[in-house]
C-alpha positions as a Markdown table, in Angstrom:
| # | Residue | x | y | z |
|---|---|---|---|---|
| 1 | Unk | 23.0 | 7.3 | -54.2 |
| 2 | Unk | 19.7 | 9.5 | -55.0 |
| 3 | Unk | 17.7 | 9.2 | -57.4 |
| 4 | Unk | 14.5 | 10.0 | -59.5 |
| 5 | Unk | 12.3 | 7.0 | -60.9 |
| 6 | Unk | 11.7 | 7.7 | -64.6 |
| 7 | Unk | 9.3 | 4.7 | -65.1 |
| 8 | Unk | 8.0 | 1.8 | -63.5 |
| 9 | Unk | 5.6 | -1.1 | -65.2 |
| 10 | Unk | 3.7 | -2.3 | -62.5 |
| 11 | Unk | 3.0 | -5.7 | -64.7 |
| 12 | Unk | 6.4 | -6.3 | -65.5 |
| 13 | Unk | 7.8 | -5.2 | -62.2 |
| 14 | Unk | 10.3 | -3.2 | -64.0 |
| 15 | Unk | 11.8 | 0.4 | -63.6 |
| 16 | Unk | 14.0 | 3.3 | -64.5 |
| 17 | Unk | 15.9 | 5.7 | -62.3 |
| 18 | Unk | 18.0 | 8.7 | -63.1 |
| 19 | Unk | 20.8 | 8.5 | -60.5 |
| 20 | Unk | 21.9 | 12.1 | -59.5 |
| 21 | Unk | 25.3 | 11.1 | -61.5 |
| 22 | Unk | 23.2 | 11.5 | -64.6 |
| 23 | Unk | 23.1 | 7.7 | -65.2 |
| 24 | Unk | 20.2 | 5.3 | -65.9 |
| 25 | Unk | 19.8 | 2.0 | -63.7 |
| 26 | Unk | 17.2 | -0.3 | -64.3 |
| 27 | Unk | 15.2 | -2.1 | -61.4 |
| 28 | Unk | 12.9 | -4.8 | -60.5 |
| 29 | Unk | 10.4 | -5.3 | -57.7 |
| 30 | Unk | 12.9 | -7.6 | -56.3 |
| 31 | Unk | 15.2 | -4.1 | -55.6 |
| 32 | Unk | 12.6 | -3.1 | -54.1 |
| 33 | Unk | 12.4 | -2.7 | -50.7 |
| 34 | Unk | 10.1 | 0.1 | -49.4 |
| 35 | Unk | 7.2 | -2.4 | -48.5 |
| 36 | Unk | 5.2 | 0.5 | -47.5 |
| 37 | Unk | 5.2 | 2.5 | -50.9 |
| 38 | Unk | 4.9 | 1.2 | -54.4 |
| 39 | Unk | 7.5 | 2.2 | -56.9 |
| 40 | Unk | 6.0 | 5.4 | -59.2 |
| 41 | Unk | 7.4 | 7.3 | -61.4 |
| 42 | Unk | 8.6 | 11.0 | -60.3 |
| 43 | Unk | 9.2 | 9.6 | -56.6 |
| 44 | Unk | 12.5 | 9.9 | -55.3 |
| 45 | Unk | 14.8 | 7.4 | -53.9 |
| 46 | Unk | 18.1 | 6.1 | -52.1 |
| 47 | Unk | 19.8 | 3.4 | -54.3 |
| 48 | Unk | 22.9 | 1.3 | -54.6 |
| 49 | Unk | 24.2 | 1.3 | -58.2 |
| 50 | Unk | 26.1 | -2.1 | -59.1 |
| 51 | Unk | 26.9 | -1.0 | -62.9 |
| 52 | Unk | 23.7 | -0.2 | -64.4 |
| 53 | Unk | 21.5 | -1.6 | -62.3 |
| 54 | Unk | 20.1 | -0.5 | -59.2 |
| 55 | Unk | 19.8 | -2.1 | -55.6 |
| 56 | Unk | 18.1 | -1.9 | -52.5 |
| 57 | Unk | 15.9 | 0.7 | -53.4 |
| 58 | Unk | 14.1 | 2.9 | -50.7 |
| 59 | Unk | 11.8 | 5.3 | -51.0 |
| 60 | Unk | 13.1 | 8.7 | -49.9 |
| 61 | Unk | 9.6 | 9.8 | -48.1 |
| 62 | Unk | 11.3 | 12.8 | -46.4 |
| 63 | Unk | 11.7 | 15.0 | -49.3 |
| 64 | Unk | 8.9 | 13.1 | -51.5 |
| 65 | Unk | 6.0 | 14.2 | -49.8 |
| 66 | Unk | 6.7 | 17.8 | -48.8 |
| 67 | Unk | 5.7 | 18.2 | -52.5 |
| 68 | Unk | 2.9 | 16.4 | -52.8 |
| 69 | Unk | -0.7 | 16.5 | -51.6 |
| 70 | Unk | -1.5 | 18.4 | -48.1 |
| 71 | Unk | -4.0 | 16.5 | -46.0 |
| 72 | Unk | -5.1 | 19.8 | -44.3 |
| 73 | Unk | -5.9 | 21.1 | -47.4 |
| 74 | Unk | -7.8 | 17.9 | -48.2 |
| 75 | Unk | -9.5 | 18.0 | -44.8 |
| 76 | Unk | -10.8 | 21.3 | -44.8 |
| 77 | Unk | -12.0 | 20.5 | -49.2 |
| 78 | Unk | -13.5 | 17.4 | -47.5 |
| 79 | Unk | -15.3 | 19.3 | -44.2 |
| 80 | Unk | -16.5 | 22.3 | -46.3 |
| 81 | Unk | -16.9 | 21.4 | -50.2 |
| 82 | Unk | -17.3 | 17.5 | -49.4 |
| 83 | Unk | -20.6 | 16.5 | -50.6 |
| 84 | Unk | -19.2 | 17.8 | -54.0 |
| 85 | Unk | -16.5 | 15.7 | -53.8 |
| 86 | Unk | -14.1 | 18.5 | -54.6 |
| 87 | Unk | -12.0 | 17.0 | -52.3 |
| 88 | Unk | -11.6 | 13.7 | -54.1 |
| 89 | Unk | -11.0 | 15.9 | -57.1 |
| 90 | Unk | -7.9 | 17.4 | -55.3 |
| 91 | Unk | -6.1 | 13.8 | -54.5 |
| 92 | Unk | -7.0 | 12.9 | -58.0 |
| 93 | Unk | -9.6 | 10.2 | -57.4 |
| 94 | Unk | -11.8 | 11.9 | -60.5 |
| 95 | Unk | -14.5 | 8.8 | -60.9 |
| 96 | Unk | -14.5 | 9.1 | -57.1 |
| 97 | Unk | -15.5 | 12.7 | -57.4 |
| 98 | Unk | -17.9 | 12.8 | -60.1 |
| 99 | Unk | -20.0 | 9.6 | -58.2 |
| 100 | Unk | -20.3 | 12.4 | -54.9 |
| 101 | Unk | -21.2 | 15.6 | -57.2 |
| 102 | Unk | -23.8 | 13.1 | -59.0 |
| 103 | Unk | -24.8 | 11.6 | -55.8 |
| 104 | Unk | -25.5 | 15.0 | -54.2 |
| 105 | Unk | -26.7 | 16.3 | -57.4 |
| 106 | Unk | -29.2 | 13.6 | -58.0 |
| 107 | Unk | -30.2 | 13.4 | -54.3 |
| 108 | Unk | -31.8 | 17.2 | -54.5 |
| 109 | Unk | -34.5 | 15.9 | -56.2 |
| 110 | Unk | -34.9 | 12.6 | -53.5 |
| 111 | Unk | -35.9 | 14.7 | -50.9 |
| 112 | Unk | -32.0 | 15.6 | -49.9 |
| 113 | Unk | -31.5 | 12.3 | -48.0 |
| 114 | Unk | -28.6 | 10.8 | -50.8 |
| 115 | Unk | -27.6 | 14.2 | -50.4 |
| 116 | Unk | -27.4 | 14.4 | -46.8 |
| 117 | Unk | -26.1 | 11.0 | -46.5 |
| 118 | Unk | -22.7 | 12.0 | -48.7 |
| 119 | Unk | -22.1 | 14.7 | -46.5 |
| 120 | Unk | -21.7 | 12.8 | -43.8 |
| 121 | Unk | -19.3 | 10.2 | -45.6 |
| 122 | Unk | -17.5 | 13.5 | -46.3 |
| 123 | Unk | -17.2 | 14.5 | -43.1 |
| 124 | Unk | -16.4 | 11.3 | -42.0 |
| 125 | Unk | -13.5 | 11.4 | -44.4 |
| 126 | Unk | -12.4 | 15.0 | -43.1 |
| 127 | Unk | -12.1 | 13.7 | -39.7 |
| 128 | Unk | -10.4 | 10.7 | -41.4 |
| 129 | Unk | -7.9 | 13.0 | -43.1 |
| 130 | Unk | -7.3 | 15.7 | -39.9 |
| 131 | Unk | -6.4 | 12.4 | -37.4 |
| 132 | Unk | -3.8 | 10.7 | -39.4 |
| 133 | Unk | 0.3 | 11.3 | -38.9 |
| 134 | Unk | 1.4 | 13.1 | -42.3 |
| 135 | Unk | 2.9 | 9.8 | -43.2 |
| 136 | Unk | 0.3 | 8.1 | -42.9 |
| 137 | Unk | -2.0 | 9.9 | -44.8 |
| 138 | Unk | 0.3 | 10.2 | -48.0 |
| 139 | Unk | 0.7 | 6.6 | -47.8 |
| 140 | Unk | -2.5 | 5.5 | -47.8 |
| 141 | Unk | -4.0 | 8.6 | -50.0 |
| 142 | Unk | -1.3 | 10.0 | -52.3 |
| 143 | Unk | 1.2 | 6.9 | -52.8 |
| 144 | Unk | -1.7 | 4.2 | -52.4 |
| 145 | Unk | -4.7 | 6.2 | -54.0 |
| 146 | Unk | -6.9 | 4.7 | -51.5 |
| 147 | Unk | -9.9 | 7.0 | -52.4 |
| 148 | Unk | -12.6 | 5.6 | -49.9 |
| 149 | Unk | -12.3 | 6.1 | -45.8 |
């Protein structure tokens, strides 16, 4: 069956789906067994339902990540606007965006070099971005939040 995860309480290692029948299961990390992707809430899955609960959970990647974040967007925010970090803004790593605007901002008045120095990291990252399969890139930066390289 398919599903939606309402919830998931990453201390707890407990969940919610909403099966496409219009039932609630409840799940545990031990359902879980998409090794690859944590459990998040809003990410779509295959599921067997045993009453109310839910087992052997997968995530379903195929139609997850044609929503989400592009990494050609994110490559080109990263090669053009990158020392600002507006391309950490756009995979939502905020504190990760506001230390390269601050770090660029800040290095203006060190002669550039900070500056200079997170544009290359930026560039780096855009390289990063442009070389990686679409499936790996939204695992590591859009399921994982892996916000650095």
């Amino acid at each position: 069956m398919k599903g939606q995860i309402l919830d998931f309480d990453l201390q707890k290692g407990e969940g919610a789906i909403s099966g496409e029948d219009g039932n609630r299961y409840v799940f545990t990390n031990s359902d879980w067994n998409d090794k690859d992707i944590q459990p998040k809430k809003g990410l779509k899955v295959d599921f067997e339902a045993e009453e109310n609960k839910a087992k052997n959970i997968y995530s379903d990647i195929h139609t997850t990540h044609t929503n989400e974040k592009s990494k050609i967007v994110a490559g080109l925010l990263a090669l053009f606007l990158g020392a600002l970090g507006i391309h950490k803004f756009y995979l939502g790593c905020n504190k990760e965006g506001i230390i390269m605007l601050l770090i660029w901002f800040f290095g203006l008045f060190l002669f550039g070099i900070p500056s200079i120095i997170i544009g290359i990291i930026a560039f780096i990252e855009a390289l990063i971005y442009f070389f990686k399969s679409d499936e790996d890139f939204y695992n590591t930066y859009v399921a994982h939040k892996k916000c650095w390289f």
